[in-house]
N, CA and C of each residue as an Amber inpcrd file, in Angstrom:
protein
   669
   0.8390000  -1.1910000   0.0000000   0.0000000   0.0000000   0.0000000
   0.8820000   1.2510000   0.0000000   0.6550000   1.9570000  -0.9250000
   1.5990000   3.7840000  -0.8980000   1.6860000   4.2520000   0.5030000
   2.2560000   5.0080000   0.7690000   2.4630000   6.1310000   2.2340000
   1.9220000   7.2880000   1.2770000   1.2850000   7.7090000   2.1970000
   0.6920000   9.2090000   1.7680000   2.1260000  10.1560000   2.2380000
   2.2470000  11.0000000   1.3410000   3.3870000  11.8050000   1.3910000
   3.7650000  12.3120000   2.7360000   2.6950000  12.6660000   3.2850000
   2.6480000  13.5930000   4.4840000   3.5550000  12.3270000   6.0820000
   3.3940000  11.2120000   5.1660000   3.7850000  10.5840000   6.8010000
   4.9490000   9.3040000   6.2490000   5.4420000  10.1790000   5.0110000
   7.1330000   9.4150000   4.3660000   7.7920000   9.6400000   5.1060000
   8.4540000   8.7570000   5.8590000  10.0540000   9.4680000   6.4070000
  11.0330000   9.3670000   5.6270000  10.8500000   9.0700000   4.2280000
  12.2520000   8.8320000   3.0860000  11.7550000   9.6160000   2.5170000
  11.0600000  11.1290000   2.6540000  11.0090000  11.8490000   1.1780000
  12.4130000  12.9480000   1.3060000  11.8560000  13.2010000   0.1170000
  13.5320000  14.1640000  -0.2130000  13.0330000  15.4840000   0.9190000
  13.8150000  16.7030000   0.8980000  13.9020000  17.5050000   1.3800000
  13.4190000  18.6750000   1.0730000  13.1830000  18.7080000  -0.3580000
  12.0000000  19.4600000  -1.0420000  10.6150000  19.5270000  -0.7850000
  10.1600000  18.4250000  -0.3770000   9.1450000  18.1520000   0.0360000
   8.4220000  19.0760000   1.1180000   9.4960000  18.7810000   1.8200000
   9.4730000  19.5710000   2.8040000   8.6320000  21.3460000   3.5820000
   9.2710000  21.4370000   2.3300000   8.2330000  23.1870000   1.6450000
   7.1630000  22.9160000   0.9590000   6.5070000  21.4060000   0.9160000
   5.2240000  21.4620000   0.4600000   3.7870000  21.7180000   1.7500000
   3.0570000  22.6350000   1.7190000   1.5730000  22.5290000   2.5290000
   1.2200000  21.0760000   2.4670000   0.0250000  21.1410000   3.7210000
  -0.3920000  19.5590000   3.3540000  -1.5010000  19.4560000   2.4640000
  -1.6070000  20.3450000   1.9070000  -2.4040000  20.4120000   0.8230000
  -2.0450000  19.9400000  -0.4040000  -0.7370000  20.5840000  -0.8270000
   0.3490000  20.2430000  -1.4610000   0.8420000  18.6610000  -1.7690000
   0.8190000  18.5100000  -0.3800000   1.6110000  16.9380000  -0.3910000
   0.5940000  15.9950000  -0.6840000  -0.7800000  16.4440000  -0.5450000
  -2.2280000  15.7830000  -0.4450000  -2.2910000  15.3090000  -2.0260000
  -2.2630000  16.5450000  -2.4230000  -2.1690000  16.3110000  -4.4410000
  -0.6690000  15.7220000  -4.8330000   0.3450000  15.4740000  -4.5010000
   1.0800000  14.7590000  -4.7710000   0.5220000  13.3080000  -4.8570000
   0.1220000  13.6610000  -3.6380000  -0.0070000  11.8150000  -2.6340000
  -0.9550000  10.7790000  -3.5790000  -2.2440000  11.9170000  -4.1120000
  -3.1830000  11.1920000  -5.1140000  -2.7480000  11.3850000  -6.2260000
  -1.9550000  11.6650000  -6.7310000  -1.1480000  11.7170000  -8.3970000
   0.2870000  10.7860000  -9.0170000   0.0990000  10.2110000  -7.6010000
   1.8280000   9.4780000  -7.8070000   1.4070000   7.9470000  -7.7230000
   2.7320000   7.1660000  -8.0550000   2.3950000   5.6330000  -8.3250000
   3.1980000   5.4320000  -7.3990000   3.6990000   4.3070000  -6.4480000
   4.9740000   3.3980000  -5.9310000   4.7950000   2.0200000  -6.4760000
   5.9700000   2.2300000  -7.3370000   6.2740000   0.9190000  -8.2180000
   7.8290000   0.1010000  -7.6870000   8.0940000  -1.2670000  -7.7510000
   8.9070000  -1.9650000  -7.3530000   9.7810000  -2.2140000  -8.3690000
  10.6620000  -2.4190000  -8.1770000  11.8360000  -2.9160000  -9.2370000
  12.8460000  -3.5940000  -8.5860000  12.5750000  -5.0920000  -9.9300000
  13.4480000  -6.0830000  -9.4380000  15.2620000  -5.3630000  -9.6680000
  16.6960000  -6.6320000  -9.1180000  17.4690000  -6.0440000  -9.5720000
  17.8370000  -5.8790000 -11.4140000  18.6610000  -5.1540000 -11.4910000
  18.4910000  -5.2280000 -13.4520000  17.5570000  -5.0990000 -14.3520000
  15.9080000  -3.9840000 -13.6600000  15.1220000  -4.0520000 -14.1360000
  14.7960000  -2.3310000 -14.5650000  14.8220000  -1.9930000 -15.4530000
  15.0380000  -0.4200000 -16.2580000  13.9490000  -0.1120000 -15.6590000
  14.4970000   1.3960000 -15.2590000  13.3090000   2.2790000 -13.9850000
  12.8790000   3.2340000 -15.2560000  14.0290000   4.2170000 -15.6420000
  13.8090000   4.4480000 -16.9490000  14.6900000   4.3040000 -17.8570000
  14.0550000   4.8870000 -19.2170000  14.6660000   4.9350000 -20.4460000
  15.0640000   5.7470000 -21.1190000  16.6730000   5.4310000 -20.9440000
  17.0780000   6.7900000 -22.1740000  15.9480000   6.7340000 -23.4400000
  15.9080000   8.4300000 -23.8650000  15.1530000   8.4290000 -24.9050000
  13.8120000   8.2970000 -25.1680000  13.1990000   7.8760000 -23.9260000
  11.6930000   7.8810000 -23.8390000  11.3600000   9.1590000 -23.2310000
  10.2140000   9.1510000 -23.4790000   9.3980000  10.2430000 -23.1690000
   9.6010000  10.5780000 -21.9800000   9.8670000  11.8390000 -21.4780000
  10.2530000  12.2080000 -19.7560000   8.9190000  12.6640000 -19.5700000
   7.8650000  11.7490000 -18.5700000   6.8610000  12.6100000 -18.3260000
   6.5420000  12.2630000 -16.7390000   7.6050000  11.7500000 -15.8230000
   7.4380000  11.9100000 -14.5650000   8.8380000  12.4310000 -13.8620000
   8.7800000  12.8900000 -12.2560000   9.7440000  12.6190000 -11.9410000
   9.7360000  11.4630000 -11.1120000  11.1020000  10.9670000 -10.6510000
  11.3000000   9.7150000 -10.0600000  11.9100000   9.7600000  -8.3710000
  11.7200000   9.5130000  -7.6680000  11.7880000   9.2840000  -6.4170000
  12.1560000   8.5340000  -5.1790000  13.3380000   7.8360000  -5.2170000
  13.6090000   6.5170000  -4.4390000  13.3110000   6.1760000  -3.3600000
  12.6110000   5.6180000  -3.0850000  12.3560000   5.1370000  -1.6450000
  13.2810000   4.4600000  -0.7900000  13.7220000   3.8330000  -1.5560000
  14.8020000   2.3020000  -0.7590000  15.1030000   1.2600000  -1.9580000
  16.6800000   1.0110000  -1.7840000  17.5300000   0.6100000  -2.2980000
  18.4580000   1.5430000  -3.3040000  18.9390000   0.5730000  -4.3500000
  20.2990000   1.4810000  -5.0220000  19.5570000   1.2060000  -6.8730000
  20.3920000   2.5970000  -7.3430000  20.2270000   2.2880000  -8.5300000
  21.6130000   3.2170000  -9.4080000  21.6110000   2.4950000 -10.4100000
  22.9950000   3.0650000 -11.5130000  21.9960000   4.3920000 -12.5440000
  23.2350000   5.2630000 -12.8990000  22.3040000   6.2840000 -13.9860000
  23.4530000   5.7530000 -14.9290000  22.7030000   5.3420000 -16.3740000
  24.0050000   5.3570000 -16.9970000  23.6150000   6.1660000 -18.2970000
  24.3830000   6.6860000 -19.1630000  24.5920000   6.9340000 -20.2670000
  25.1930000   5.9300000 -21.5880000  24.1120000   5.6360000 -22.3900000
  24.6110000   4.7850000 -23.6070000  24.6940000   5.4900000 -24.9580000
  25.4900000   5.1310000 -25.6870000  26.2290000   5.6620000 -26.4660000
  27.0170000   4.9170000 -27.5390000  26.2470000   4.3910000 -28.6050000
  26.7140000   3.4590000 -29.4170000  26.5580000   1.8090000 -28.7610000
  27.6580000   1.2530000 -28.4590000  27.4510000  -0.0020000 -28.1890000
  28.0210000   0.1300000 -26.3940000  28.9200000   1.2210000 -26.3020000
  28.9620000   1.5580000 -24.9580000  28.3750000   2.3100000 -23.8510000
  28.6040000   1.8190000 -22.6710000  27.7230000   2.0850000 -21.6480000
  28.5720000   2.6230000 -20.2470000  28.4640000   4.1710000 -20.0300000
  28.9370000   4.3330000 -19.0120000  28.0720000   4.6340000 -17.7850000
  28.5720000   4.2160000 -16.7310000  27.8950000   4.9940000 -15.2820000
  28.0920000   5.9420000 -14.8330000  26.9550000   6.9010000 -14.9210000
  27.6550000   8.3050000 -14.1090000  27.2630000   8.5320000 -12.9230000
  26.7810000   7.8470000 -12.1700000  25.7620000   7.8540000 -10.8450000
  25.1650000   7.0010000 -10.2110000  25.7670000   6.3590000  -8.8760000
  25.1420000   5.6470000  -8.1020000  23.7310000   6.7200000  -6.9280000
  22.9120000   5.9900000  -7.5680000  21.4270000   6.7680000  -6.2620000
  20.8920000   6.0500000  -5.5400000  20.6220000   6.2910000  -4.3330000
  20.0050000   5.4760000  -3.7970000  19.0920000   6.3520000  -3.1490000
  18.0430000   5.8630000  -1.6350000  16.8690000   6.1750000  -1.3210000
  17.3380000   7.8250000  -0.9120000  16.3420000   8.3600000  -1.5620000
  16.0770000  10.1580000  -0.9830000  16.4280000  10.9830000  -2.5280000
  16.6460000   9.6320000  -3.3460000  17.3290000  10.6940000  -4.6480000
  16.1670000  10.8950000  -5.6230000  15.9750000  12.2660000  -6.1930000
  15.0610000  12.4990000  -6.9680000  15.9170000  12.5790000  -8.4760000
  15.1980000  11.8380000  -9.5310000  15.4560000  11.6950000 -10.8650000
  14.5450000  12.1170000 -11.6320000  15.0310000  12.7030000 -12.7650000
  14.1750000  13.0510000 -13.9440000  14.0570000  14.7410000 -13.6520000
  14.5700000  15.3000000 -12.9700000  14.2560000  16.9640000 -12.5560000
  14.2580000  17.8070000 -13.7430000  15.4570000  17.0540000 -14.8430000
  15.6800000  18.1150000 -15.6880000  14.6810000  18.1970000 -16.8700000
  13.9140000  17.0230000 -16.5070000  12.7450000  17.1670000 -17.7630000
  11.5560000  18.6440000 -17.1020000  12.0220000  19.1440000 -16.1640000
  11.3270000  19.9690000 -15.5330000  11.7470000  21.4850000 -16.4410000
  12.5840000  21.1540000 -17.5610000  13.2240000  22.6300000 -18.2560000
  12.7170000  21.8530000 -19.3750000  11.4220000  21.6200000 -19.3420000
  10.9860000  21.3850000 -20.9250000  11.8480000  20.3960000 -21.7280000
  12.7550000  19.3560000 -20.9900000  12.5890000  18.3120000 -21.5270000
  11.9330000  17.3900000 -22.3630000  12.0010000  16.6760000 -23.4470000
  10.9550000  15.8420000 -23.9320000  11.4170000  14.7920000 -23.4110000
  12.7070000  14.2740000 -23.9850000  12.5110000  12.9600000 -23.4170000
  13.9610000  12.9720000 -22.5560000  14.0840000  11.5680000 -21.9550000
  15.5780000  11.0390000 -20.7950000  16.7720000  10.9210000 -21.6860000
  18.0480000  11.8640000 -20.7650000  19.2710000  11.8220000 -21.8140000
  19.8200000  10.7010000 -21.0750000  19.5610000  10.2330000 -20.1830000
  19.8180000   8.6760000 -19.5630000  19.0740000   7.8900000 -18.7500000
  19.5630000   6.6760000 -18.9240000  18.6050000   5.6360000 -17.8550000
  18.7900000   5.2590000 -16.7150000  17.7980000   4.5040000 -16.3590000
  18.6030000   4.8250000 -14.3070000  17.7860000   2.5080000 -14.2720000
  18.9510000   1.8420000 -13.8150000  18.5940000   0.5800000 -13.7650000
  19.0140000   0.1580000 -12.2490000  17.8780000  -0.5580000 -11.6940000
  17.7980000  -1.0010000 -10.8020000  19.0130000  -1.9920000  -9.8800000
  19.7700000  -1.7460000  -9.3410000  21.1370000  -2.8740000  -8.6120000
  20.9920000  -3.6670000  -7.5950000  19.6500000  -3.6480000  -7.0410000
  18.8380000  -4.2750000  -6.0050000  17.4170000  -4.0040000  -6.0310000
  16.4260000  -4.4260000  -5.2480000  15.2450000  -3.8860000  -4.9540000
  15.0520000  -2.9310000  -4.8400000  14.4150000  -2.2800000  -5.2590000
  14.2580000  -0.6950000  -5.4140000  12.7670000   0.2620000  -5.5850000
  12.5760000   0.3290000  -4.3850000  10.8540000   0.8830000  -4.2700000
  11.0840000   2.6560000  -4.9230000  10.2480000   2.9420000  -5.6180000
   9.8970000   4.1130000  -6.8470000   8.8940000   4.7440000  -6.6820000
   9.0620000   6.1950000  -6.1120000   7.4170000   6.8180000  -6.2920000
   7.5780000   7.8650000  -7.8830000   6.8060000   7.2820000  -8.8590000
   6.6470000   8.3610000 -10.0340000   5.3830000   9.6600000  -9.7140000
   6.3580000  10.3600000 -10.2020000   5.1530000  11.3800000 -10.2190000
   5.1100000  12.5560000 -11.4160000   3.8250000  12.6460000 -11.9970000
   3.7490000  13.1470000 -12.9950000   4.3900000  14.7090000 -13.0790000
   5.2760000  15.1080000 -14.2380000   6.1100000  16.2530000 -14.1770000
   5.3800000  17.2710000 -14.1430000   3.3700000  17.8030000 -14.6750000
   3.2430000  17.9430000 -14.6540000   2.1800000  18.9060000 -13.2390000
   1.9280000  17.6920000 -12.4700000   1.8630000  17.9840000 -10.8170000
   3.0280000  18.9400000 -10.0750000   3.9230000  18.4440000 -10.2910000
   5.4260000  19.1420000  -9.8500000   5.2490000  20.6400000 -10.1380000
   4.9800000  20.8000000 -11.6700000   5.8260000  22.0790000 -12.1640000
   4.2020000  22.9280000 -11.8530000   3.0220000  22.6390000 -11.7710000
   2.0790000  22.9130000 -11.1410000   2.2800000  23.9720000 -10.1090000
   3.0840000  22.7280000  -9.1950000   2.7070000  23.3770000  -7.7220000
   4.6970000  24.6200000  -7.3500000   5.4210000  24.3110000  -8.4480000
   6.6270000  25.2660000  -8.3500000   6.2710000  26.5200000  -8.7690000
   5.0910000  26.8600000  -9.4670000   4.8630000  27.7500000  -9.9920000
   3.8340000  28.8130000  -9.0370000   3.6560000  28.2940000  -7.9430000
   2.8370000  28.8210000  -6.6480000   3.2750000  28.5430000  -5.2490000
   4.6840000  27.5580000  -5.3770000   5.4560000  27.5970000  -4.2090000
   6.7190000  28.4030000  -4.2150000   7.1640000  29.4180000  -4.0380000
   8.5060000  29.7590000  -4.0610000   9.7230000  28.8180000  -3.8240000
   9.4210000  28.6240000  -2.6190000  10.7850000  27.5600000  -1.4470000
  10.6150000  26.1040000  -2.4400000   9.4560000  25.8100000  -2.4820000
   9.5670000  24.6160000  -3.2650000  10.5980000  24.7330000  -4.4610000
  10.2870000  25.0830000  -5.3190000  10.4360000  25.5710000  -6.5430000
  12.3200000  25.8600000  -6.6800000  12.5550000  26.3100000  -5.7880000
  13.7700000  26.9200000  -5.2360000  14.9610000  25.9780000  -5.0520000
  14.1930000  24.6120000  -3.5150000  14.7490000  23.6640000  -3.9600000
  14.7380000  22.8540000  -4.9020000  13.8690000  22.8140000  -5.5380000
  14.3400000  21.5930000  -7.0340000  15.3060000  21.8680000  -7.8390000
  15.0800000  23.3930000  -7.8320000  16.7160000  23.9080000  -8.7990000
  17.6760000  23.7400000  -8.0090000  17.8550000  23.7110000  -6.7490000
  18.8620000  23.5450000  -6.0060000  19.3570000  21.8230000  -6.3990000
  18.7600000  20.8710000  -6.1670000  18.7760000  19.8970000  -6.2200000
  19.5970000  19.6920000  -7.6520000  18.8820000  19.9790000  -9.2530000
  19.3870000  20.2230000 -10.3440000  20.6730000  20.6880000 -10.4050000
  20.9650000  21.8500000  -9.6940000  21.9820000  22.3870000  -9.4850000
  23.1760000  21.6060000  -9.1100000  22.9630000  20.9510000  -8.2500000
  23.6840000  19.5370000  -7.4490000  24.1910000  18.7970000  -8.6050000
  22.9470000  18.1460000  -9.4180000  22.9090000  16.9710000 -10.1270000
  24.0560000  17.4790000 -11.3800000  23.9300000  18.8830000 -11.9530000
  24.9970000  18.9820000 -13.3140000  26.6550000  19.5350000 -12.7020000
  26.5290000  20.0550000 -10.8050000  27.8880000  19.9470000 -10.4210000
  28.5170000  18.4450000 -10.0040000  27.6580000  17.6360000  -9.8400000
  28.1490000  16.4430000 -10.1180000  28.7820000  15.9110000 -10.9710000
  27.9170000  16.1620000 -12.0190000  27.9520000  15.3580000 -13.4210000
  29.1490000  15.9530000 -13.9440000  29.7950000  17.4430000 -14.0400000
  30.9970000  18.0000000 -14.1810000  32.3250000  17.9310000 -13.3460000
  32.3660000  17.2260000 -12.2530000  33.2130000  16.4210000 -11.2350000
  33.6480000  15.2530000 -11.9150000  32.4660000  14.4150000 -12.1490000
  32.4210000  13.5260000 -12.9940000  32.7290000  13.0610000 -14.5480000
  32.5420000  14.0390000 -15.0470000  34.0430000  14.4760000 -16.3790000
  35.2020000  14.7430000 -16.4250000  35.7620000  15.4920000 -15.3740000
  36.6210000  16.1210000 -15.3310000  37.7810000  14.3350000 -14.3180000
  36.7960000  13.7420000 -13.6920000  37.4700000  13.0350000 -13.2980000
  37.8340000  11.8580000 -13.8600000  36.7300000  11.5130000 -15.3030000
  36.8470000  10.7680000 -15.8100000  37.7930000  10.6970000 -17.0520000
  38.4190000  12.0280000 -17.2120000  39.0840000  12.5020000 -18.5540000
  40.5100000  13.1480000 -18.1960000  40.6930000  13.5110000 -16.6080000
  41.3970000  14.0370000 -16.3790000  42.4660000  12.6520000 -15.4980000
  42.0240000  12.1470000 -14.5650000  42.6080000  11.1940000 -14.0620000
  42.9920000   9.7700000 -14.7830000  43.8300000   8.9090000 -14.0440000
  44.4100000   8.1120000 -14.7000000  43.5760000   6.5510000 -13.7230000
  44.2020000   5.7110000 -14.7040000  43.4320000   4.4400000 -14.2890000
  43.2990000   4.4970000 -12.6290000  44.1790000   3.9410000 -11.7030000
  44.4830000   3.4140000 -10.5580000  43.4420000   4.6670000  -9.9690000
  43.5790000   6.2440000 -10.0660000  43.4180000   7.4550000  -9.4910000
  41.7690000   7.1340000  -9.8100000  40.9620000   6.7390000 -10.5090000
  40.0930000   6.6630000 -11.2570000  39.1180000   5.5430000  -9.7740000
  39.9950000   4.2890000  -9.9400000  39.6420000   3.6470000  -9.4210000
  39.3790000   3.6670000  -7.9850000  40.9190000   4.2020000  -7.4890000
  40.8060000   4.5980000  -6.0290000  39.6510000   5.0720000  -5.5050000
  39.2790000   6.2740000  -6.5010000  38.2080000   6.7540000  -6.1010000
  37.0980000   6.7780000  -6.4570000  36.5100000   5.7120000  -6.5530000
  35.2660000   5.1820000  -6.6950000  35.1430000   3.9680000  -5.2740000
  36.0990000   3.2850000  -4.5410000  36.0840000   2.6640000  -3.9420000
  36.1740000   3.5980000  -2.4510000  36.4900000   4.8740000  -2.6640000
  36.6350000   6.2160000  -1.1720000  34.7960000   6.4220000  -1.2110000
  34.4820000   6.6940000  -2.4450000  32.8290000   7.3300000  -2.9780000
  32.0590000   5.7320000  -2.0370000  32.6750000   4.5840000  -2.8510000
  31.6900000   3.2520000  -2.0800000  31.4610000   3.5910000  -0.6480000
  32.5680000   4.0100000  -0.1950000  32.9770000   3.6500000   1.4730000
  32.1900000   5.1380000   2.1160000  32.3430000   6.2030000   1.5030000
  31.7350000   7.0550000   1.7080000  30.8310000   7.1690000   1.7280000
  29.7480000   6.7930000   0.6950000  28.7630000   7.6070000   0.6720000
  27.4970000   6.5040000  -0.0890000  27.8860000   5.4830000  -0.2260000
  26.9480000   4.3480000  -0.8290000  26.8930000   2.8870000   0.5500000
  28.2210000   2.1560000   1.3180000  28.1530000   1.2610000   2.0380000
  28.3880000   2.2500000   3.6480000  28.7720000   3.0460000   3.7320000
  29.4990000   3.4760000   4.8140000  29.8990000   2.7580000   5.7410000
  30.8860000   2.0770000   5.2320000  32.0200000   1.1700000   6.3850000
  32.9980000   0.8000000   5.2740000  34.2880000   0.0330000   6.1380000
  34.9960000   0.1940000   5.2770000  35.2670000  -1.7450000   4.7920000
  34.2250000  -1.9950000   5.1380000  34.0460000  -3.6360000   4.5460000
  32.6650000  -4.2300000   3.8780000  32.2630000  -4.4480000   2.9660000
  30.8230000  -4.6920000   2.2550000  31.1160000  -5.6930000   1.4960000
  29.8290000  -6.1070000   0.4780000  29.6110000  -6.7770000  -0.2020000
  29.2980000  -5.7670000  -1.5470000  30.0330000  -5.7300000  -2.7720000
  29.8330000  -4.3710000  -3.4810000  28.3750000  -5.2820000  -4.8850000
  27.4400000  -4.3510000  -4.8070000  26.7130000  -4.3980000  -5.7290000
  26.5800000  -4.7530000  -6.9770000  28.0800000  -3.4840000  -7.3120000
  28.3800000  -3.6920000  -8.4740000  29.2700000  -5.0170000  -8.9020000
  28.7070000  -5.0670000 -10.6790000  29.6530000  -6.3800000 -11.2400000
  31.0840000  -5.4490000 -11.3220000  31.9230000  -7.0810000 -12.2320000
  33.3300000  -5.7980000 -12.4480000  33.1630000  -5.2550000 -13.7650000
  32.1800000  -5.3040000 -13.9480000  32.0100000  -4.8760000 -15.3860000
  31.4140000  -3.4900000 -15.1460000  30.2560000  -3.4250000 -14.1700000
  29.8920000  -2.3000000 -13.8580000  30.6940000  -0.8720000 -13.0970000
  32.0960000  -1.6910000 -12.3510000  33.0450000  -0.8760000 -12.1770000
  33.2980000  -0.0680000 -13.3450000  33.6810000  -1.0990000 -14.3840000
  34.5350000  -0.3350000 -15.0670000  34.0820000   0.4950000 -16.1490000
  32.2480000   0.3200000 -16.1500000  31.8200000   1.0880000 -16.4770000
  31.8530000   2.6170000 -15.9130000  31.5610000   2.2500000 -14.4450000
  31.6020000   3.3490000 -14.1290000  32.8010000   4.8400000 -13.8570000
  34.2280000   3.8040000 -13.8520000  35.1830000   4.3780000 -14.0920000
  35.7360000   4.5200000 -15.4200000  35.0310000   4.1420000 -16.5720000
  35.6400000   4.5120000 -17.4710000  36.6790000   3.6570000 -18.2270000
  37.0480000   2.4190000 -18.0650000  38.1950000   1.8530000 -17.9660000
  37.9360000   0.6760000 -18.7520000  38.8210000  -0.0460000 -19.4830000
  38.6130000  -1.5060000 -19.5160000  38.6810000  -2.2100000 -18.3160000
  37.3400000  -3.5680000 -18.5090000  37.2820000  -4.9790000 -17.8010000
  38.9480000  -4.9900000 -16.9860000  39.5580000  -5.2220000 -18.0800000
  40.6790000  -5.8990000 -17.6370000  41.9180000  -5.0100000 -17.1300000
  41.3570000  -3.8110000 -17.5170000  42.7460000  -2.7380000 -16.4400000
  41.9120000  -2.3980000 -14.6300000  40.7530000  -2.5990000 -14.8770000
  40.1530000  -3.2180000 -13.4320000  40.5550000  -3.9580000 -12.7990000
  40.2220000  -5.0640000 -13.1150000  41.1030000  -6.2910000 -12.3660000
  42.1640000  -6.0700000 -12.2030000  42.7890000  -5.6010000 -12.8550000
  44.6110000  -5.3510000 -12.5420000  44.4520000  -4.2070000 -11.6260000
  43.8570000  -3.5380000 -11.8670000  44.4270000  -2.5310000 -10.5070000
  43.8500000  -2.8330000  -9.1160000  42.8040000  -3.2780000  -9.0860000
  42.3280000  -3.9870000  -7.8350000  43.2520000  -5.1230000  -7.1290000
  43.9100000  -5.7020000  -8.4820000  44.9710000  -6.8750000  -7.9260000
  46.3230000  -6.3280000  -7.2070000  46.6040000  -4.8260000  -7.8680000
  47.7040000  -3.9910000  -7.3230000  47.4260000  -3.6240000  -5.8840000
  45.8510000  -3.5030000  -6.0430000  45.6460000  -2.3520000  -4.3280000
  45.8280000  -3.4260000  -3.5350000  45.3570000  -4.7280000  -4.2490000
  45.5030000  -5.6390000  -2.6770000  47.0370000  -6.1350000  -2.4610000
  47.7710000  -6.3040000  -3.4810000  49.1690000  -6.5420000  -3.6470000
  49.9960000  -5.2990000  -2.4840000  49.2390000  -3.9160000  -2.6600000
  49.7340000  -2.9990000  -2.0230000  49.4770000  -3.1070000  -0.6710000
  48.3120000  -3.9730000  -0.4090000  47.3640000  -4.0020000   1.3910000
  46.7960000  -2.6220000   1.4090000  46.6150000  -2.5090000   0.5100000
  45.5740000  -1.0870000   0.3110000  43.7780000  -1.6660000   0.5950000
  43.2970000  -2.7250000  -0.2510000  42.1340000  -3.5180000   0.2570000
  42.3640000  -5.1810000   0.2310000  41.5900000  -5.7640000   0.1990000
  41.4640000  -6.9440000   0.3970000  40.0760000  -7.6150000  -0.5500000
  40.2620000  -8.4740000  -1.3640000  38.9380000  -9.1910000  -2.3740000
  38.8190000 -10.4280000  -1.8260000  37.3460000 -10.7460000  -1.7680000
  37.5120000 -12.0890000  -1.8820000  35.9530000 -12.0910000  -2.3550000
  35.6820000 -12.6500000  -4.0530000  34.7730000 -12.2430000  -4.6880000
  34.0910000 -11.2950000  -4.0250000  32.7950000 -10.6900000  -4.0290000
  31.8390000  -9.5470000  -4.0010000  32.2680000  -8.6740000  -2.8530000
  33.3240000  -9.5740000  -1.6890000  33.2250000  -9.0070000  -0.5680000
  34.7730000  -7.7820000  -0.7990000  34.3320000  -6.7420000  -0.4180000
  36.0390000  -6.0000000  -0.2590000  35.6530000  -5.3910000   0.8530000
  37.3990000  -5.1630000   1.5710000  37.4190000  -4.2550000   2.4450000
  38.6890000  -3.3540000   2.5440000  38.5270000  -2.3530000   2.9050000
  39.3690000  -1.4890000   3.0840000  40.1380000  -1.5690000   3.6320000
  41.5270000  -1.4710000   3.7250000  42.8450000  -1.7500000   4.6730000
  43.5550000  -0.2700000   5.1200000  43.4930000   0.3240000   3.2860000
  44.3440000   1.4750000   3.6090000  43.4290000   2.5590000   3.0730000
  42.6440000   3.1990000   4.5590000  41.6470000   4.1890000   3.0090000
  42.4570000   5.7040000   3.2210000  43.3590000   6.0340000   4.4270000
  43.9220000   7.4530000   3.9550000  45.0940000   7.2940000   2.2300000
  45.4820000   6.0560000   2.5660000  46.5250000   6.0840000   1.0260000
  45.3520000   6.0310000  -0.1720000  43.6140000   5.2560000  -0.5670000
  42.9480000   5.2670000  -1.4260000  42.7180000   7.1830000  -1.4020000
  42.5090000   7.5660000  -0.1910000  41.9780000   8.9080000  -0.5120000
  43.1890000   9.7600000  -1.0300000  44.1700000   9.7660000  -1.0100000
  45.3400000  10.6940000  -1.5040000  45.8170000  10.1830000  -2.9270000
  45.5240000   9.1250000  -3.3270000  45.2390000   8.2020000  -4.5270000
  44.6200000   8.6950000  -5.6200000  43.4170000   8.7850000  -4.7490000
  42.2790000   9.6990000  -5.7910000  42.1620000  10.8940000  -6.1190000
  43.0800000  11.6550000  -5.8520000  43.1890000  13.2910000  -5.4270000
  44.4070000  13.6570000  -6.7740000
């Protein structure tokens, strides 16, 4: 059964500046849909006509591009997707696929831009949020074009520990394929540098599971 907006404890922070009036017409305009793992939330190239909303679990944003596929974004619960179809977007310049279970509230773009247009603060944060999402995405070039393999890698495994598992031992989500999507890299200069960090006692593998040994040397790594 949905949560009525008003009594989410996972909504974003935007929300926040909605009346309960506000959140009332959200609450009856939105779907919560499930997604298995590996199951497309959306689609590059389709029609952008909601935004997206995570409730709980993780998901990849990737960008495809010929026969290749990069990751530019791990999200998980509290992250709002699809904002930028909010600048008259037609359709998604990328897709966002599911890496676990992953509960989804859609909500029509049109409800949204509705109620930004009579909320100030609302309205305010979503660009804020946007704002976030393309200083990301330019971190994220610059690191992907500017840095070198190992530097690349390091730091995506500081980002895991940071800000996706927070500890410094997990079970990682991602395949190694999806690493190296997401860093940019070949399959196989992955494996090799992962084989270096542990060679170094920098981490430790043993299939899915890694842990961190040395994360001030990964963080000066990545820098």
């Amino acid at each position: 059964m949905a949560t009525h907006c008003s009594n989410c404890l996972n909504r974003s922070s935007c929300f926040n500046e909605l009346t309960l009036n506000e959140l009332d017409k959200v609450s009856h305009n939105k779907v919560e849909i499930s997604y298995k793992k590996g199951e497309t939330i959306i689609k590059q190239r389709s029609f952008a006509s909601h935004i997206y909303f995570i409730k709980s679990g993780w998901a990849k944003v990737t960008i495809e591009n010929d026969s290749k596929t990069l990751i530019i974004e791990l999200v998980g619960k509290g992250s709002m997707l699809g904002v930028t179809s909010l600048n008259h977007k037609e359709i998604y310049n990328f897709s966002v696929v599911a890496l676990n279970d992953v509960r989804v509230c859609e909500i029509n773009t049109n409800i949204i831009s509705t109620i930004m247009k009579n909320n100030i603060n609302f309205s305010s944060n979503i660009m804020k949020n946007l704002n976030t999402t393309i200083d990301n995405l330019l971190k994220k070039i610059i690191s992907l074009y500017h840095k070198k393999t190992n530097e690349k890698i390091a730091e995506m495994l500081v980002m895991l520990t940071d800000n996706i598992y927070l500890k410094r031992s997990f079970t990682i989500t991602l395949s190694r394929k999806e690493m190296a999507e997401y860093t940019n890299v070949a399959t196989e200069n992955l494996v090799r540098a992962l084989k270096e960090f542990e060679a170094k006692k920098l981490i430790t593998l043993k299939g899915k599971n890694i842990t961190i040994l040395d994360y001030d040397s990964l963080v000066a790594l990545s820098k």
